[in-house]
N, C-alpha and C positions, 0 to 999 in steps of 0.2 A: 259801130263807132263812126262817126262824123269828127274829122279833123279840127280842132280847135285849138290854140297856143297862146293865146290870150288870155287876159283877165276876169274868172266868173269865177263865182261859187258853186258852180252845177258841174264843172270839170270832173271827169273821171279818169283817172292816170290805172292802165294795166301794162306794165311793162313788159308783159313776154308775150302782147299777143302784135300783130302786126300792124293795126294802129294802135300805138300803145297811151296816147292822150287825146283827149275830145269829150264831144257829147255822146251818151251811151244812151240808145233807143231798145227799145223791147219791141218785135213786129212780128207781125203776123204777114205771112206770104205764102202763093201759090206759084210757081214756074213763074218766078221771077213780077209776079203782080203783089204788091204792096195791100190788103183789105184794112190795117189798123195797126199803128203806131204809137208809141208811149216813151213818152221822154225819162228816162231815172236820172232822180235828181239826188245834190248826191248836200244837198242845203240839211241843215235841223228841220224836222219834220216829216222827212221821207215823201213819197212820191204819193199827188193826188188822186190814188185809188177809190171809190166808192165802192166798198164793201159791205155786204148785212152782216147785224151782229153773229148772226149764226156762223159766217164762215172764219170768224176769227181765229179758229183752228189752223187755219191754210198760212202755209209760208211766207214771206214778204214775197218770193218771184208766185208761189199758187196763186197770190193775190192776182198781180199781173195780169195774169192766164185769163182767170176767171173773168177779168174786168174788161180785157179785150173782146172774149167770147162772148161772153154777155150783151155787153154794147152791139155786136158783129150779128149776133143772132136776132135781137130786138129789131134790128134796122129792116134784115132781111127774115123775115118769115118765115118765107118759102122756099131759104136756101137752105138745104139739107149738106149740113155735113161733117167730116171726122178728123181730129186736129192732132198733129203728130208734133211731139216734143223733143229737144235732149235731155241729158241725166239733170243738167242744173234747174228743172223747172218740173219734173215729175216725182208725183206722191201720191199714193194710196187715196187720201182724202183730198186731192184735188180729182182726181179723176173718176172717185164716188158723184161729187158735186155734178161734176160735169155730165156724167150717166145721169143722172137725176132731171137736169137739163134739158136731156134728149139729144145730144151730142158724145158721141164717140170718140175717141183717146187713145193713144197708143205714146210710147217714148222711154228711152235707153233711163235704165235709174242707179242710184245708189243702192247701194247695200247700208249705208248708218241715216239714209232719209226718214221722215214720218210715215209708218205703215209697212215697212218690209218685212216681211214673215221671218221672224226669227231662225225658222226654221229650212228657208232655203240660204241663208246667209252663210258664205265662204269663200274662206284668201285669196287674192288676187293672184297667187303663188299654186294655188291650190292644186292637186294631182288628181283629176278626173278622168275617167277616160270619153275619149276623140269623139264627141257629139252628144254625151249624155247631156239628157236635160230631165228638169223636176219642176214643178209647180204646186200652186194656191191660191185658191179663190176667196177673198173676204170682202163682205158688202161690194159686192158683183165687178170689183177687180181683180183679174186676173194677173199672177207674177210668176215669172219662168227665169228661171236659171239656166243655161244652156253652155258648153261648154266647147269654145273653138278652140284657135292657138290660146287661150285663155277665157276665163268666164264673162261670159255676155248676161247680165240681166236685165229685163223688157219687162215692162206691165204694156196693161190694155184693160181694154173695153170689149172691144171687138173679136177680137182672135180668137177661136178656140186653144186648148190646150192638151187636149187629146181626141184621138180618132184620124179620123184618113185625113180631112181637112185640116189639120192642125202642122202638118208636114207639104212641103213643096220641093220637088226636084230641080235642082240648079247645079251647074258648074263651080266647084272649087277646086282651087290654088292650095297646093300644097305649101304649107306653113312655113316658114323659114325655121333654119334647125337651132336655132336662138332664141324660138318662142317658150312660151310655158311650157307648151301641152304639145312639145319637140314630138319627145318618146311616143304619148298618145296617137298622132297622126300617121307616124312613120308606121306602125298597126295598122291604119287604115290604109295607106294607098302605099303599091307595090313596089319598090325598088326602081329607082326613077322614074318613077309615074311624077308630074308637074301637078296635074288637075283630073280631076275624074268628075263625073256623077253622083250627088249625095243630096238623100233627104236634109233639109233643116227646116226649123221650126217657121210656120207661117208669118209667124208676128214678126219673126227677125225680119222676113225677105221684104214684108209690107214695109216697116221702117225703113229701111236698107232703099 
């Protein structure tokens, strides 16, 4: 969001986020370098996206995505690489697209988005126990459920979802006893234990 308080029709007002009025951009970055940016506009018409008819399936932000990478990729040829998302901009069939492409994808999603396996779908309340996770692969996306102080679900491209590779050892922080998955953890680490040593899921730590 870029600060604006004046008079347009492209103004976007979100009031609980900390610029809460301006112009709202969609970018693409690396360690703070800017590769492509996109104004949303907020006029009758919606935002000059060039999309093929094929990808009509894809969301107003898949659009985005797609339209950025694309551009991003045509320009550079020869620059190989894998574009990580939050929940608001990942979907099953954008991240087909983007396999297709030749570019790799990873990022945090929904459970009621386009393409979530019915079947890992569960409450944000839910009572799992302390690190379980499940998956599914459809038209060569990968989506994992994985269960911290509450459930984390991740698609990819990239990641495996089982095997040795699919897990990495890191330091976690014992949960605060207010979270979901309280009871779950207090299971796992021992009577005042703070943080210990535990596998999690690949995908998580790559996003992360």
């Amino acid at each position: 969001m870029i600060v604006f308080t004046g008079r347009s029709i492209h103004i976007t007002k979100m009031p609980n986020k900390p610029i809460s009025q301006g112009y709202k951009f969609f970018c693409m970055a690396e360690k703070g370098y800017g590769w492509e940016f996109h104004l949303s506009l907020s006029a009758v018409g919606g935002d000059p996206v060039d999309v093929e008819f094929r990808l009509l399936q894809l969301t107003d932000t898949g659009k985005k995505v797609h339209h950025s990478i694309r551009h991003l990729h045509q320009r550079h040829r020869k620059l190989s690489f894998n574009a990580y998302m939050d929940n608001f901009f990942t979907t099953q069939p954008l991240l087909a697209e983007l396999r297709q492409m030749g570019i790799g994808a990873c990022g945090a999603c929904r459970q009621q988005f386009r393409g979530f396996p019915k079947e890992l779908m569960v409450g944000k309340n839910a009572k799992l126990p302390y690190h379980f996770r499940s998956g599914a692969v459809n038209d060569g996306v990968a989506t994992q459920v994985w269960m911290d102080s509450s459930p984390v679900t991740m698609m990819s491209t990239i990641h495996p979802l089982s095997g040795e590779d699919s897990l990495v050892l890191r330091m976690r922080k014992h949960p605060g006893n207010k979270s979901t998955n309280a009871s779950g953890a207090n299971s796992t680490f021992l009577p005042g234990e703070r943080q210990k040593e535990l596998d999690i899921p690949v995908i998580v730590d790559a996003y992360n």
